[in-house]
MILUM-890080 format. One record per residue: x, z, y negated of N, C-alpha, C in turn; residue in three letters. Coordinates in steps of 0.001 Angstrom, whole numbers, padded with zeros to 6 digits, always signed. Example, Ala and Ser with C-alpha at 12.3 -4.5 7.8 and 13.67 -1.06 7.14 Angstrom:
// MILUM-890080
+013190+007800+005690+012300+007800+004500+013200+007800+003300ALA+012850+007080+002250+013670+007140+001060+012900+007870-000030SER
This chain:
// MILUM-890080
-025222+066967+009889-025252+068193+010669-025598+069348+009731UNK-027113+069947+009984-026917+071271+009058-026193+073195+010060UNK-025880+073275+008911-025957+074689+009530-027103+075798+009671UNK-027466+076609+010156-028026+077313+010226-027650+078680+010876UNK-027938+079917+009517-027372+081089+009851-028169+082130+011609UNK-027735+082891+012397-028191+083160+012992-027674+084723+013090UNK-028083+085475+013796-027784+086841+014075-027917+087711+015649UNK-027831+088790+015771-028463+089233+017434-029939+088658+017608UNK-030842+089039+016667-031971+088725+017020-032492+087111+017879UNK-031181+086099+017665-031055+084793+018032-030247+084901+019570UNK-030012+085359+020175-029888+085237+020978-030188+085066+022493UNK-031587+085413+022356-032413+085122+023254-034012+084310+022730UNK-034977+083387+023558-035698+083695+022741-036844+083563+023684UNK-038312+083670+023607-039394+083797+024227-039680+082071+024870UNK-040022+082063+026388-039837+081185+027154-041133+081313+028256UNK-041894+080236+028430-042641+080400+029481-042034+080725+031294UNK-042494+080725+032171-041575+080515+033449-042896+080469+034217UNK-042444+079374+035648-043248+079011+036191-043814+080194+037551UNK-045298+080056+037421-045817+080917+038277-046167+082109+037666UNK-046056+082236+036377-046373+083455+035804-046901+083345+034455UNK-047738+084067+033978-048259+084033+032846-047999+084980+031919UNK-046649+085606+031707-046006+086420+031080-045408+085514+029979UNK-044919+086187+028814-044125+085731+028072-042445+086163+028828UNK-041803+085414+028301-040731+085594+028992-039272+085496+028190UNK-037916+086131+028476-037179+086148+027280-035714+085372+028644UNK-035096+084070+027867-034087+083431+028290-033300+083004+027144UNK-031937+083348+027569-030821+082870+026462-031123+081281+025744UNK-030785+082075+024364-030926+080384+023598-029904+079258+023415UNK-030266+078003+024513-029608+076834+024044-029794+076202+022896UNK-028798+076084+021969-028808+075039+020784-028922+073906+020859UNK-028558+073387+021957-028481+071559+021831-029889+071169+022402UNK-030611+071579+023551-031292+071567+023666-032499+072476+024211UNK-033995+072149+024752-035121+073215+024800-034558+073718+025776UNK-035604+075267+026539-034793+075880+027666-034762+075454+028590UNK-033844+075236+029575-034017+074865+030684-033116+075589+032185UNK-033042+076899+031819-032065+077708+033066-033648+079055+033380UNK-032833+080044+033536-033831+081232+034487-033857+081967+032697UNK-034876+082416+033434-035962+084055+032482-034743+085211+033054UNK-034744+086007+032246-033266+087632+032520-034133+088320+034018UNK-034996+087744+034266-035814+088273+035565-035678+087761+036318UNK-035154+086218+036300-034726+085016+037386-036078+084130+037903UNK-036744+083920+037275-037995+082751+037405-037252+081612+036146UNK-037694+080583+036383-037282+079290+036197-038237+079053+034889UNK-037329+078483+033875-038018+078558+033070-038896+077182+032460UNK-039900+076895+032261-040994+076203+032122-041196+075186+030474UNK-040601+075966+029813-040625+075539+028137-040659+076527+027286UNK-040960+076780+025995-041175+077500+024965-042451+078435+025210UNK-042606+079964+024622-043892+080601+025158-044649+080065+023978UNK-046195+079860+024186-047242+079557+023821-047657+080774+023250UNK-047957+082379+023413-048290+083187+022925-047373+084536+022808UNK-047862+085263+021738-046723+086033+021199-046312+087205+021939UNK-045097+087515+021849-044818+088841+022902-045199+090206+023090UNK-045735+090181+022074-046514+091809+021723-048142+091395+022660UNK-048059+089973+023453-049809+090531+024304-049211+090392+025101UNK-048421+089751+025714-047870+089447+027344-046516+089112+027496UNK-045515+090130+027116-043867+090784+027394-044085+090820+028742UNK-042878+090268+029574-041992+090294+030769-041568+091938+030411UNK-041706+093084+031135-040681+094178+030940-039760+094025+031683UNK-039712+093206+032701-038651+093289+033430-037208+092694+032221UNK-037701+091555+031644-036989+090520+030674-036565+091531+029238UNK-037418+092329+029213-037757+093351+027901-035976+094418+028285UNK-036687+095311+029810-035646+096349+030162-033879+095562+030301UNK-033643+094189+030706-032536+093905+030783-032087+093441+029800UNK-032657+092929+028700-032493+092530+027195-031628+093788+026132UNK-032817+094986+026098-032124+096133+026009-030813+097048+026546UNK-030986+096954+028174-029818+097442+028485-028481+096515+027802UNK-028893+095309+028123-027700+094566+027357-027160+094436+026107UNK-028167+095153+025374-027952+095867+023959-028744+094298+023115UNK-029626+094379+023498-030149+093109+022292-031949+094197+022236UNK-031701+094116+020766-033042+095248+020586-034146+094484+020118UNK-033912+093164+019789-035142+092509+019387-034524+090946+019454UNK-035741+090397+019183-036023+088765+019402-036951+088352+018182UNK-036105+087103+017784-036444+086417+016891-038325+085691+017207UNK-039077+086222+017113-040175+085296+017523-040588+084108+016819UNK-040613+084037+015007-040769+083062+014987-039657+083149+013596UNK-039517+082006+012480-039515+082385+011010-038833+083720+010464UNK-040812+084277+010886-041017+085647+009630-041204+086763+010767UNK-041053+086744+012140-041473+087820+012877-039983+088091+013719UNK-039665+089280+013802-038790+089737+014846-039388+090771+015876UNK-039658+090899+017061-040081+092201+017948-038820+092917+018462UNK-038895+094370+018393-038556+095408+018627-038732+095493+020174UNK-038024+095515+020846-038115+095512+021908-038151+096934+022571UNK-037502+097613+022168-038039+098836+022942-039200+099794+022540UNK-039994+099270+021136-040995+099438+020990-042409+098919+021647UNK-041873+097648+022133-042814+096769+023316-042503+097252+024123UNK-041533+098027+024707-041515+098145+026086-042162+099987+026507UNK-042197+100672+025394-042837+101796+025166-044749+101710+024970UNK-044584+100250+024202-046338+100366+024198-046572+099784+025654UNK-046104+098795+025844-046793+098062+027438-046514+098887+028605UNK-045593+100012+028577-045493+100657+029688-046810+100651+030178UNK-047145+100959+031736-048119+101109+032608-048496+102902+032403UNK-049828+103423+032204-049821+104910+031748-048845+105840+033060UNK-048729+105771+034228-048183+105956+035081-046569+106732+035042UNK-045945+105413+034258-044873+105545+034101-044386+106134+032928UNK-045983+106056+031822-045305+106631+030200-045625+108086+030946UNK-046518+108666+031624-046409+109607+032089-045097+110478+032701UNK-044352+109663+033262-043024+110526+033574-041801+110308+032673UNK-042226+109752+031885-041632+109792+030893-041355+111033+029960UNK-042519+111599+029407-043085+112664+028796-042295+114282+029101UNK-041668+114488+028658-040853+115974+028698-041852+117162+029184UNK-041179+117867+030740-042101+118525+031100-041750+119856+030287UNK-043209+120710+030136-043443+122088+029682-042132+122875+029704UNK-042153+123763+028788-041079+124476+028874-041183+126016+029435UNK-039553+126405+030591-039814+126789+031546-040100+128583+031148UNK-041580+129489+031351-041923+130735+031224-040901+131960+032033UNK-040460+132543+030806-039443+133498+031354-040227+134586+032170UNK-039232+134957+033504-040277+136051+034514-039405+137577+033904UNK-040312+138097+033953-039827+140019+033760-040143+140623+035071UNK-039029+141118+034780-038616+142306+036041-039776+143070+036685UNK-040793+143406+036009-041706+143950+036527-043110+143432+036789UNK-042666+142407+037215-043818+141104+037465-043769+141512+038897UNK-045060+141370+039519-045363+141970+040936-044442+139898+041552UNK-045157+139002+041187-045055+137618+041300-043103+136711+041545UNK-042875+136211+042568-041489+136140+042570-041450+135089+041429UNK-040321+135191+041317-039838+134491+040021-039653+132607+040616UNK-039704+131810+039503-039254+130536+039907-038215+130423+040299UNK-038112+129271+041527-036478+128860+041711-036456+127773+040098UNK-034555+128064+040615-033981+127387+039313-034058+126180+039190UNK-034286+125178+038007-034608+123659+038197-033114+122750+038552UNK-033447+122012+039606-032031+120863+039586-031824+120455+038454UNK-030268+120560+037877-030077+119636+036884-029355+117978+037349UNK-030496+117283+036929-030378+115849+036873-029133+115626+036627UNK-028670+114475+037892-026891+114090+037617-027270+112384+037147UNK-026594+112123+036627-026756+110510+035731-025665+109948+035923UNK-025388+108594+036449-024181+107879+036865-024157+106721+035279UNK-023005+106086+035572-022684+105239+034493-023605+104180+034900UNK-024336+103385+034000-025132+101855+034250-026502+102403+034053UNK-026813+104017+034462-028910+104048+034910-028863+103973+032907UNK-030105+103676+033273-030992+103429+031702-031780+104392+031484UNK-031442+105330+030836-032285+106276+030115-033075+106232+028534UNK-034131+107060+028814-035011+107609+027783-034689+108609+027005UNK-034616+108554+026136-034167+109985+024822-034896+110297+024035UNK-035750+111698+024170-037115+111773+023659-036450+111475+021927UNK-035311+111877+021495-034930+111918+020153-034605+110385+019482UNK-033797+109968+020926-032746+108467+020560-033173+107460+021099UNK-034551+107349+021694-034731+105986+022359-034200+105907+023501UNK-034442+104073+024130-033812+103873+025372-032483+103707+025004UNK-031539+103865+026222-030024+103619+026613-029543+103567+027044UNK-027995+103535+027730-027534+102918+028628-026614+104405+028976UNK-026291+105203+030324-025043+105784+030407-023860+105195+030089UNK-022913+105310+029549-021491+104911+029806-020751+106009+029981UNK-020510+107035+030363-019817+108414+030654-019955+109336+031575UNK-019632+110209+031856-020063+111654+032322-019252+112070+032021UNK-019487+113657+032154-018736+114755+032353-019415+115624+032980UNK-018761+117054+033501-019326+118226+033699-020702+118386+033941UNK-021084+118828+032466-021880+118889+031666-022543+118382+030471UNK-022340+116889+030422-022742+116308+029204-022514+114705+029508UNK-023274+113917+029250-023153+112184+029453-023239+111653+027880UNK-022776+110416+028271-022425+109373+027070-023440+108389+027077UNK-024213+108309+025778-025187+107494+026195-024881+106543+025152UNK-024844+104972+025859-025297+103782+024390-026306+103529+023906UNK-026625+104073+022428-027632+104282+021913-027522+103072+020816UNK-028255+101646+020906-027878+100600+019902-026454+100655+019230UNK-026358+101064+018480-025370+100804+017328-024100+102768+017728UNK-024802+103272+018351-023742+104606+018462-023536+105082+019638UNK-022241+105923+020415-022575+106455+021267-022627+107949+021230UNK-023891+108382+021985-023893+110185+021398-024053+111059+023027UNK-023336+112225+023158-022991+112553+023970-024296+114119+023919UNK-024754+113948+025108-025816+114668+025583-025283+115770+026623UNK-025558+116827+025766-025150+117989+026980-026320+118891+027891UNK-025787+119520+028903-027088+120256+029921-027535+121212+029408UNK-028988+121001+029622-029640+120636+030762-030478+119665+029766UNK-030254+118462+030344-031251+117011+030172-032975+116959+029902UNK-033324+117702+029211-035165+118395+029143-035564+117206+028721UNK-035028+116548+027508-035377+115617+026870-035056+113817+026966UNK-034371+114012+028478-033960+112516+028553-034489+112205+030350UNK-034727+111066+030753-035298+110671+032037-034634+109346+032294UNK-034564+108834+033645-034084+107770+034149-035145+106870+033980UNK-034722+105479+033344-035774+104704+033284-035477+103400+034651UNK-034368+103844+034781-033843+102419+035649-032126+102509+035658UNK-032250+101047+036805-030491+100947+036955-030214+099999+036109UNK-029084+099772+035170-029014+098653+034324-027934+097362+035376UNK-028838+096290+035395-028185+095403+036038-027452+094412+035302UNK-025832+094249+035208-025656+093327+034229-025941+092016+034376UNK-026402+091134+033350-026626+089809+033507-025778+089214+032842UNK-026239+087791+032405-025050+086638+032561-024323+087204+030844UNK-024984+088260+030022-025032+088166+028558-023373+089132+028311UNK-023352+090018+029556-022213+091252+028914-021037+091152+029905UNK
């Protein structure tokens, strides 16, 4: 029997699934090859054939992360960054609302022009998955008032109003991992 050392990066690993031609990310059995669901719930097929940086599952990518696993062992000598894949493969659409809007032009009193209404400030529940133009993706775990708790990998850092720099990326759904 040998041993072999392992770490987070081992905990999941890249998996074909049937009906799709994505790479795909499912928890790693030791005893034997994969044989349960993709973190997206397609059935999984065998080992992926090509590497995750051309054809990432984001769905497999976004629940990997929320669950706090930031990368995957791909082979040996390669580990992927997962929320760096999931920032390049975004669809332009979505990196678009992503992107921190303009900042808001103060009106003077003697502007013929009515002034802007005031912007909603964004309310954030515990579980949505946010963007942090500073900190990356993350998870809420908090509120208050005026300020949320975000899990940011390895820290949690508390974000106060008004939210300019952070956006909802999603609801974090827990899976079988947390």
């Amino acid at each position: 029997m040998t041993t072999q050392m392992v770490d987070l990066f081992d905990l999941l690993q890249p998996v074909r699934a049937h009906g799709s031609s994505e790479a795909h990310l499912a928890p790693r059995n030791w005893a034997e090859p994969p044989q349960d669901t993709t973190l997206c719930g397609l059935q999984v097929q065998g080992r992926a054939t090509q590497p995750l940086d051309n054809s990432a599952c984001l769905r497999c990518a976004f629940r990997a992360v929320g669950a706090g696993i930031y990368g995957v062992r791909e082979s040996d000598s390669a580990v992927v960054n997962l929320s760096r894949l999931i920032e390049r493969q975004m669809p332009d659409w979505a990196a678009r609302l992503m992107k921190p809007l303009p900042a808001r032009r103060r009106h003077l009193a003697s502007s013929p022009l009515k002034p802007e209404p005031e912007p909603v400030i964004e309310r954030f529940e515990a579980g949505d998955l946010v963007s942090h133009d500073s900190y990356g993706m993350g998870r809420v775990v908090g509120t208050e008032a005026n300020a949320v708790f975000i899990d940011i990998r390895t820290q949690t850092v508390r974000i106060t109003s008004p939210y300019s720099k952070m956006t909802v990326v999603g609801q974090f759904e827990p899976c079988g991992f947390c």
